[in-house]
C-alpha positions in Angstrom: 15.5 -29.5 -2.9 17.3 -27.9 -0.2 17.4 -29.7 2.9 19.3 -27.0 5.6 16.1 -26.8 7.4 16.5 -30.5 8.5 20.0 -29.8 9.5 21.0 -30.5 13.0 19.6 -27.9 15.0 23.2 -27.2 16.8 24.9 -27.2 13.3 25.9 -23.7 12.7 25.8 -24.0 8.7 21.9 -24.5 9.1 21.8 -20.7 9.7 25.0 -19.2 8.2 26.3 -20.5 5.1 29.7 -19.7 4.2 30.5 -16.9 3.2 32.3 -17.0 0.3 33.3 -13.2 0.0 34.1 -13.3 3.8 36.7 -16.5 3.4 38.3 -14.9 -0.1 39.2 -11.8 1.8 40.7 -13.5 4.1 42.2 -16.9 2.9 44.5 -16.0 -0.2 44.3 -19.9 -1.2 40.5 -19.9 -1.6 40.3 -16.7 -3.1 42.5 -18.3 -6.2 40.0 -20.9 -6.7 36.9 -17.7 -6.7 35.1 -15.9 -9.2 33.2 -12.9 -8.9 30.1 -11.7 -11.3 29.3 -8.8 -12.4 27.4 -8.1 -9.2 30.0 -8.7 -6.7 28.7 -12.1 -5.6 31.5 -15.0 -5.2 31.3 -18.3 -6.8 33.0 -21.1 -6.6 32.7 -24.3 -9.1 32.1 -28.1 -7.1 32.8 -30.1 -10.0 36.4 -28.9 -9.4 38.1 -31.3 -6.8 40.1 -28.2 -6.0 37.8 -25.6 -5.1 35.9 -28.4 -3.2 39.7 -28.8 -1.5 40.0 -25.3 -0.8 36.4 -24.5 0.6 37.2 -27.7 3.2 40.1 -26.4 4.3 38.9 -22.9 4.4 35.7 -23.7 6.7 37.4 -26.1 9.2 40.9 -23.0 9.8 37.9 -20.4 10.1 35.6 -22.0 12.0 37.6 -24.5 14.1 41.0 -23.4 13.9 42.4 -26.7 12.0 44.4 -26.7 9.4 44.9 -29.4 7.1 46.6 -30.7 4.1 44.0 -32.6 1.8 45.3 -34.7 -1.3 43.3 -34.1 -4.4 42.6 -37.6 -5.8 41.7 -38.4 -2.0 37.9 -37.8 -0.4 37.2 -34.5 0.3 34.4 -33.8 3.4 32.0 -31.7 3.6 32.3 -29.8 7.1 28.2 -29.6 7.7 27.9 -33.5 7.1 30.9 -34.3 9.4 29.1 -32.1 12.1 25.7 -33.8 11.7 27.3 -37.0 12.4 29.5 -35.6 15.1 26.3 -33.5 16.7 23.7 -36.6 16.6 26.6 -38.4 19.3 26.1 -35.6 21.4 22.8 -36.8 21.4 23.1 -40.3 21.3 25.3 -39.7 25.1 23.2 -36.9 26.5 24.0 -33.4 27.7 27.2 -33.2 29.6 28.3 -35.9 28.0 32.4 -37.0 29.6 35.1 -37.2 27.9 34.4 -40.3 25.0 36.8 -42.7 23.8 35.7 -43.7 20.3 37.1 -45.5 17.5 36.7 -44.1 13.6 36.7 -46.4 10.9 38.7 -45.6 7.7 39.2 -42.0 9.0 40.7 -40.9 5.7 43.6 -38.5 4.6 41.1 -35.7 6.5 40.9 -37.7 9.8 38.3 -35.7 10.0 36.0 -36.6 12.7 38.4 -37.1 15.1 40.1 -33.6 14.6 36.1 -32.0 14.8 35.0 -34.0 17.8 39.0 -33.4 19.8 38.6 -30.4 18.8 35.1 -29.3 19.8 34.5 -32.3 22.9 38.2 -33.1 23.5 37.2 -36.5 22.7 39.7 -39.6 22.7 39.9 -41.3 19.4 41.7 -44.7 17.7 41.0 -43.5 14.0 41.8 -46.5 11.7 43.3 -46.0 8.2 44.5 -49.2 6.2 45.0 -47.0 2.7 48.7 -45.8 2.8 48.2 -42.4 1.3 45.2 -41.7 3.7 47.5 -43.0 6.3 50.5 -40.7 6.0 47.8 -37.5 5.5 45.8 -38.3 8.4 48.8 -39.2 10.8 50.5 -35.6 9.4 47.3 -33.8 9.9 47.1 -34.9 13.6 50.6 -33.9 14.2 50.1 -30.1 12.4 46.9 -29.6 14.9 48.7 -30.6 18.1 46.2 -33.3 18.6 48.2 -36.6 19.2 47.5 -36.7 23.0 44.0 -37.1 21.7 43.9 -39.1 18.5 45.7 -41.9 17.1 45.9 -43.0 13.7 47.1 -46.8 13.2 47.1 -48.8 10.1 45.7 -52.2 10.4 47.7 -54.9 9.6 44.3 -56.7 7.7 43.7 -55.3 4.7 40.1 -55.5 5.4 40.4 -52.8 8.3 37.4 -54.3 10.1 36.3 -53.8 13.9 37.8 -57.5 15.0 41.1 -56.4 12.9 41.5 -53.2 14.7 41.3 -54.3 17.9 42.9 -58.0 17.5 46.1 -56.3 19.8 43.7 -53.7 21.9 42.7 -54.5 25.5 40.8 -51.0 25.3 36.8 -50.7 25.6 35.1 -48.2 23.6 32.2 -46.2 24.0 31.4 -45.8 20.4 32.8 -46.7 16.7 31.9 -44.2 13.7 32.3 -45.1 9.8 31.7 -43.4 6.3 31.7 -47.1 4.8 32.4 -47.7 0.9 29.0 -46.9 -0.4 29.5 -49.0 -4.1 30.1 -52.7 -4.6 31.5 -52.4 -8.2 33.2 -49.1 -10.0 30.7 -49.5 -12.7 28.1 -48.4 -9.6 30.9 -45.4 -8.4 31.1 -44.6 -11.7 27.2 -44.0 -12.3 26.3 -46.7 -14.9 25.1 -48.8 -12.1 22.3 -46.7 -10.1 19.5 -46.3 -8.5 18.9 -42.4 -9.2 15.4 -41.9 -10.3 15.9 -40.3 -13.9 13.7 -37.0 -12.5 16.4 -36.9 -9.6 19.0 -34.1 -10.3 22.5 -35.0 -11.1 25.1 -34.1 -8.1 26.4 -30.4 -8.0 29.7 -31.4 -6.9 32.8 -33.5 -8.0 33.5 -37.0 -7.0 36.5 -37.3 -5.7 36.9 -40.3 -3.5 39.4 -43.0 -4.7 38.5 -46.4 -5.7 39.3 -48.0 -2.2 37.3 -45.3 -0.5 34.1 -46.2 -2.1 33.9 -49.4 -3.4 33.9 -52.9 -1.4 32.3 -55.9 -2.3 28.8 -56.0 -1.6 29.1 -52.8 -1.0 28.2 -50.5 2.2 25.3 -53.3 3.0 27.7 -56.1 3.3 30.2 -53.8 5.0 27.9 -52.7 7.7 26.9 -56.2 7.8 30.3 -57.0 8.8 30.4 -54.5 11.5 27.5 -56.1 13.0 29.1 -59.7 12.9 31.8 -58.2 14.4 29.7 -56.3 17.0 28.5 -59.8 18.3 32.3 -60.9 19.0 32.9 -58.0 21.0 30.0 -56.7 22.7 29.8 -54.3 25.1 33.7 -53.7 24.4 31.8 -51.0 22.6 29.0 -49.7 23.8 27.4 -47.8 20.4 28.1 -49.1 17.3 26.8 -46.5 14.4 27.9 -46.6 11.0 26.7 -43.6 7.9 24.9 -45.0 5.0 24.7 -43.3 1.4 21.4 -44.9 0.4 18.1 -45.2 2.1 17.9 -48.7 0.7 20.4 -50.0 2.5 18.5 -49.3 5.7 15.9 -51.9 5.5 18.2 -54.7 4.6 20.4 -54.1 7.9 17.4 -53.8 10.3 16.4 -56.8 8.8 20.0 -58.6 9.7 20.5 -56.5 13.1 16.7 -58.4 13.8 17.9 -61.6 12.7 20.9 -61.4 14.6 18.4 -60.7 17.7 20.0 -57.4 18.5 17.0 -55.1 19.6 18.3 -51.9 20.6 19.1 -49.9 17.4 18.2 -46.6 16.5 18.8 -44.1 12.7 19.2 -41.0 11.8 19.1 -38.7 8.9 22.4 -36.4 7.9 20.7 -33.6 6.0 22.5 -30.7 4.2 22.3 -28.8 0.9 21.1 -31.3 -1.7 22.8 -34.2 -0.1 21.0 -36.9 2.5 22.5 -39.6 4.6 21.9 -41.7 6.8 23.1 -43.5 10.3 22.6 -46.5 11.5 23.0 -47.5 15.7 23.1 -50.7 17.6 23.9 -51.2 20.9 23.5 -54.1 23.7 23.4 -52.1 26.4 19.9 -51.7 27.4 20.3 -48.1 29.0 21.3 -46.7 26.0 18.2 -44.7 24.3 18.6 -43.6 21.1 17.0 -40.1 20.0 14.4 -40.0 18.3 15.3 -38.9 14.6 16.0 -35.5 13.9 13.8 -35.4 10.6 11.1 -36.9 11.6 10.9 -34.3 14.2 11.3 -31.8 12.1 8.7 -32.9 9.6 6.1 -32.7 12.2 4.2 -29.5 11.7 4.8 -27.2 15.5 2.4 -25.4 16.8 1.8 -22.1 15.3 -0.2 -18.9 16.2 -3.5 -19.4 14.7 -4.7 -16.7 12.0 -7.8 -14.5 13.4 -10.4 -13.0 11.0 -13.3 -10.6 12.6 -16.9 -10.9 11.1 -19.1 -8.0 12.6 -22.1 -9.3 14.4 -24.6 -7.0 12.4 -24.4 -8.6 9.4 -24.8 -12.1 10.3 -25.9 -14.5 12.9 -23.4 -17.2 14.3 -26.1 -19.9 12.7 -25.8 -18.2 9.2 -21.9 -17.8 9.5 -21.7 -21.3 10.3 -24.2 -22.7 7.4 -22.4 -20.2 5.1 -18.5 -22.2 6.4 -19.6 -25.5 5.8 -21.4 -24.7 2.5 -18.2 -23.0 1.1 -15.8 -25.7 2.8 -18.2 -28.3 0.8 -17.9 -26.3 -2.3 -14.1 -26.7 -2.1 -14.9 -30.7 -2.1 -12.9 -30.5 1.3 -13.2 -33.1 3.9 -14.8 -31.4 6.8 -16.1 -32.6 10.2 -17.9 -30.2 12.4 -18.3 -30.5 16.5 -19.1 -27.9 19.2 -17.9 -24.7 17.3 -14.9 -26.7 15.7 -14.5 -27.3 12.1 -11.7 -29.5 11.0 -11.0 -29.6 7.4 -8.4 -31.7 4.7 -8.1 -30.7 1.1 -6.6 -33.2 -1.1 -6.3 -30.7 -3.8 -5.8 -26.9 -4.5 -9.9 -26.5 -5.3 -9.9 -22.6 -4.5 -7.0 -21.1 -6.7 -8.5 -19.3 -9.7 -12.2 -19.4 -8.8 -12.9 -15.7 -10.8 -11.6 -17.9 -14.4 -13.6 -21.3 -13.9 -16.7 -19.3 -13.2 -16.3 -17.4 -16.0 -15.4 -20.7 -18.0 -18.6 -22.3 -16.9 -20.5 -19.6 -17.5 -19.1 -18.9 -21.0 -20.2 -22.9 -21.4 -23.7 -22.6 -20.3 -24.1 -19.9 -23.0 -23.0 -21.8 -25.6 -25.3 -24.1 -27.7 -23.2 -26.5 -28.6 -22.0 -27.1 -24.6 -26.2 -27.1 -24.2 -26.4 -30.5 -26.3 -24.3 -32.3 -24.2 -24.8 -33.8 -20.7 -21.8 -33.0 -19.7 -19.0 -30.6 -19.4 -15.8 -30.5 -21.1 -13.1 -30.3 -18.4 -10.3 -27.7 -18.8 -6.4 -28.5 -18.1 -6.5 -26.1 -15.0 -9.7 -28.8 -13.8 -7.2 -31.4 -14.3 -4.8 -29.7 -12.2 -7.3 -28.9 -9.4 -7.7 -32.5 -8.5 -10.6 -33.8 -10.9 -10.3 -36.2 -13.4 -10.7 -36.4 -17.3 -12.3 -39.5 -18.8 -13.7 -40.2 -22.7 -17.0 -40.6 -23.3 -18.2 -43.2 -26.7 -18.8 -40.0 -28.4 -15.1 -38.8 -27.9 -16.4 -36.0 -25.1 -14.8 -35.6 -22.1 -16.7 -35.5 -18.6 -15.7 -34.6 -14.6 -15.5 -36.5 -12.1 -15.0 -35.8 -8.6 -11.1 -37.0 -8.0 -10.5 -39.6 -5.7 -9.3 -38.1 -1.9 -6.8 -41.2 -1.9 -4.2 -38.9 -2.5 -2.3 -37.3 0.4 -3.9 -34.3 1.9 -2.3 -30.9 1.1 -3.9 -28.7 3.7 -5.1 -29.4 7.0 -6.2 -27.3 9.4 -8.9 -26.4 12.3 -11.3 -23.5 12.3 -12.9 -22.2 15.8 -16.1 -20.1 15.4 -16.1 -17.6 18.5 -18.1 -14.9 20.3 -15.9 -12.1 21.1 -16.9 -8.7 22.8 -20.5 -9.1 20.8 -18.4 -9.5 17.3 -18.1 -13.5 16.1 -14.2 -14.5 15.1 -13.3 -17.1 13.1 -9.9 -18.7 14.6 -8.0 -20.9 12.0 -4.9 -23.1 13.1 -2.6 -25.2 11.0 -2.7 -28.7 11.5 -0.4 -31.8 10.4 -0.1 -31.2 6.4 0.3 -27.8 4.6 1.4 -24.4 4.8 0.7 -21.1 6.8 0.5 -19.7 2.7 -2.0 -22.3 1.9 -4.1 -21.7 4.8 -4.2 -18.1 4.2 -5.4 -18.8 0.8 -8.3 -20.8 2.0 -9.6 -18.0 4.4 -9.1 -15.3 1.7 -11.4 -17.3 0.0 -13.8 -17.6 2.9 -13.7 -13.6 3.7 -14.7 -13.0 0.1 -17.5 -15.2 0.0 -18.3 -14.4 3.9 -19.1 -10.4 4.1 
């Protein structure tokens, strides 16, 4: 499932994807790594760590004016992610936010988030890289973009690269750390024989091409962030927002549950949506008057308001008591939840009831004709019953019966109907409400109109 529509709403990628044809004409690199079909569209393959290399490096010269030398057995970002992150600190520090001073952990051979935000925010940046390859990349990248009055790349003399380690020789306060943590504690996990993936979830599009100290650690990225947060409780307000990225939901929980038993109260998440990739962040602070926004999906899931859909009934053919006796009886007949005050209907279907109405009337009519279907003291129920929300169960005889389905289920339409007096004609003013879609809804009144003349 495509998730662009939960994308940050200031990420430019939410409206315009790339433009494939655009960047072949006029990056020769890219264009090497390009097909084109038979209809002029251009292609490129993710399970090559190449073209994933070349699209990278493509997006961030066009639309940042960076350019930057990626190694192929290295991680490879993807720009939209990086932004998310990037974007959601905007929030976390408000409109107008200063000049930051922020610290990246394991920035990578990229360096990426430091380049994006100096680049974009002319934010400071101690970007931390203890891998020596990633280090020697990221320093050269800075260097190439003109960016070393802005960003700093040291190695950590620990191994470990941790928060404490970074800043055992730094007097420096902070106002926020960033991390793309291992997510894997074993390489059987990196390499997919250890998962959680559902087996209905779709296999990744693109290749994998982070190395084996970019994305595994023991215990993985819970015991990493966990880490962070004992760290954190060293050196307090030395930064003020600690956030950290997360590759499984799962992993969530567990650190709420340790940011709670470590008694830190002011935390806050995220969700990095993108294509067919979700992530998440995680945010602890223990200053007080920092407020975390609320998440972006969360808003986004929540249905906004919307005009409300109009139908005219002409006053000559009905009285506003029969339209409204004629509503609920049809509402009823689509076994929807409805409750009814001053004018106001409010209705929730649990199932698609009204789809296909002309074929099961003709079904049951077909069955009351026949003899055989006369015996019984029941009906048989059809597959296309089954999928309109009632259930099939055997009878000692080996007959099947209906029964009503259970509304336990989550609704998948809600909405509100008005019944109004307007200019002597009555109108019928339906509104989406917190579950379904506009297509749905007009479904439902199609319905209504044809039963309502």
């Amino acid at each position: 499932m495509a998730l662009n529509k939960f994308m940050h709403p200031r990420n430019p990628y939410r409206i315009k994807k790339p433009d494939f044809k655009a960047l072949a004409s006029k990056y020769e690199e890219f264009k090497t790594h390009c097909t084109t079909d038979s209809k002029g569209q251009v292609h490129l393959d993710f399970k090559k760590p190449e073209c994933l290399k070349a699209l990278t490096v493509a997006l961030l010269k066009d639309d940042f004016d960076l350019d930057l030398d990626l190694p192929i057995d290295r991680l490879i970002p993807t720009v939209p992610l990086r932004l998310n992150y990037i974007l959601w600190l905007e929030d976390v520090f408000g409109e107008g936010t200063p000049v930051l001073n922020a610290i990246d952990i394991g920035t990578g051979a990229s360096c990426i988030y430091p380049l994006l935000a100096a680049k974009k925010n002319q934010w400071h940046f101690l970007a931390s890289e203890s891998d020596a390859t990633n280090f020697t990349y990221a320093t050269d990248n800075v260097k190439k973009n003109n960016l070393a009055h802005l960003v700093r790349v040291v190695q950590p003399t620990e191994p470990s690269g941790m928060l404490c380690d970074i800043l055992m020789n730094n007097e420096e306060s902070f106002d926020f750390c960033m991390c793309n943590p291992p997510f894997f504690g074993s390489n059987l996990e990196a390499w997919g024989m250890l998962t959680s993936r559902s087996e209905s979830r779709p296999e990744p599009l693109s290749a994998n091409t982070a190395s084996p100290q970019e994305s595994v650690v023991p215990g993985g990225e819970v015991q990493f962030v966990k880490q962070m947060i004992s760290d954190s409780l060293v050196l307090k307000n030395r930064i003020r927002v600690y956030t950290s990225m997360l590759g499984k939901k799962s992993s969530l929980s567990v650190l709420k549950e340790e940011l709670s038993r470590c008694e830190i109260s002011n935390t806050g998440t995220t969700e990095l949506c993108q294509g067919r990739t979700m992530r998440w962040v995680i945010a602890w602070s223990f200053d007080n008057t920092v407020k975390f926004p609320k998440p972006l999906g969360k808003k986004l899931l929540e249905v906004k308001p919307t005009n409300p859909i109009m139908w005219k009934i002409p006053s000559q053919t009905h009285t506003k008591q029969s339209i409204h006796e004629l509503l609920l009886k049809h509402l009823n007949d689509l076994q929807m939840s409805v409750k009814f005050s001053e004018d106001c209907y409010h209705a929730i279907a649990h199932h698609n009831t009204w789809s296909h109405q002309r074929r099961q009337r003709r079904q049951k009519e077909r069955e009351l004709s026949s003899p055989e279907k006369k015996n019984h003291g029941q009906k048989r129920l059809s597959d296309e019953d089954v999928s309109l929300g009632h259930k099939k169960l055997k009878t000692e005889d080996g007959d099947s019966v209906v029964v009503e389905a259970s509304t336990s289920s989550p609704p998948i339409l809600e909405f509100e109907m008005k019944l109004k007096d307007v200019e002597g004609d009555f109108v019928v003013e339906a509104k989406l409400m917190k579950s379904g879609s506009k297509d749905l809804l007009h479904q439902v009144l199609q319905f209504l109109k044809n039963r309502v003349k």
